[in-house]
C-alpha positions in Angstrom: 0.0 0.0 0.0 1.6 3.6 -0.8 1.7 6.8 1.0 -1.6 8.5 0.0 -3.6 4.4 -0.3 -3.0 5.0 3.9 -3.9 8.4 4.0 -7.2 7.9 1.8 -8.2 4.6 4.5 -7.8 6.6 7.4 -9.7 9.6 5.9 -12.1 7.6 4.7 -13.2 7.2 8.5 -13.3 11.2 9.2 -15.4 12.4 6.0 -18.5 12.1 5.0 -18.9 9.0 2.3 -19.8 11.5 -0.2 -17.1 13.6 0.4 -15.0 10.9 0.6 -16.5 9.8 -2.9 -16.6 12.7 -4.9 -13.6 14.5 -3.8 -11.3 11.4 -2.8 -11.6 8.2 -4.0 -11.0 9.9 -7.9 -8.0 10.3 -6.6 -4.7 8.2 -7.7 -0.4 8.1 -6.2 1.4 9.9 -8.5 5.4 10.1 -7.1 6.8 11.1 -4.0 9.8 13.7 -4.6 11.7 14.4 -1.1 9.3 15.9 1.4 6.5 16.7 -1.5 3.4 13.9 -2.2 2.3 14.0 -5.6 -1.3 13.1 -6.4 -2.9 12.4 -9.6 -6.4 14.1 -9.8 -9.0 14.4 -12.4 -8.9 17.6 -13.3 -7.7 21.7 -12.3 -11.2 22.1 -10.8 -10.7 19.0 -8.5 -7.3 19.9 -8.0 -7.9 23.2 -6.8 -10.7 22.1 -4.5 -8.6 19.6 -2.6 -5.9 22.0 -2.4 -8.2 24.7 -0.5 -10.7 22.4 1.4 -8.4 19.2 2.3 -4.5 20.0 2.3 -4.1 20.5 5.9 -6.5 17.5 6.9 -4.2 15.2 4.5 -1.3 16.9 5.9 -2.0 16.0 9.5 -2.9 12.6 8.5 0.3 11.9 6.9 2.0 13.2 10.0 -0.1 11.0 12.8 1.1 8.2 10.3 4.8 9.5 10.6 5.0 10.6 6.7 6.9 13.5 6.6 5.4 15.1 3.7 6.1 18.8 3.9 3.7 19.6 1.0 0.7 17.7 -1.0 0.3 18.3 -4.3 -2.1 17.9 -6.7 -1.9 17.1 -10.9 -5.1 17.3 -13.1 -4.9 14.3 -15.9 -3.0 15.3 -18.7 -0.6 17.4 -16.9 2.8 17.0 -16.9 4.4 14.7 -14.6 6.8 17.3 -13.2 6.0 21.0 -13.6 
């Protein structure tokens, strides 16, 4: 299981299913680069969303699951791998 497949199960438990479905489980690992988490979403919209709404929850998480991720970041589909 990868880095954000344990930060999605223990979410899972702290958001609402549809929030956890519409927002989440789209979701997809992308890379992990140092201290950053790289995750694949759908699109810019979904992106952006996550980003404003569920960075720090996701940040926390990876920390109580001693990830030292420093930064999450999202990629809409199509983008490039490495900006």
């Amino acid at each position: 299981m990868n880095a954000w497949e344990q930060i999605l199960r223990h979410l899972q438990h702290r958001l609402s299913p549809e929030s956890f479905h519409n927002w989440l489980e789209p979701t997809r690992f992308s890379h992990i680069d140092g201290k950053a988490l790289y995750v694949a979403v759908p699109n810019e919209t979904a992106g952006r969303w996550l980003e404003n709404e569920y960075r720090g929850q996701i940040l926390e998480t990876a920390r109580q699951l001693a990830m030292d991720f420093q930064l999450v970041i999202f990629i809409a589909a199509g983008a490039p791998r490495y900006p």
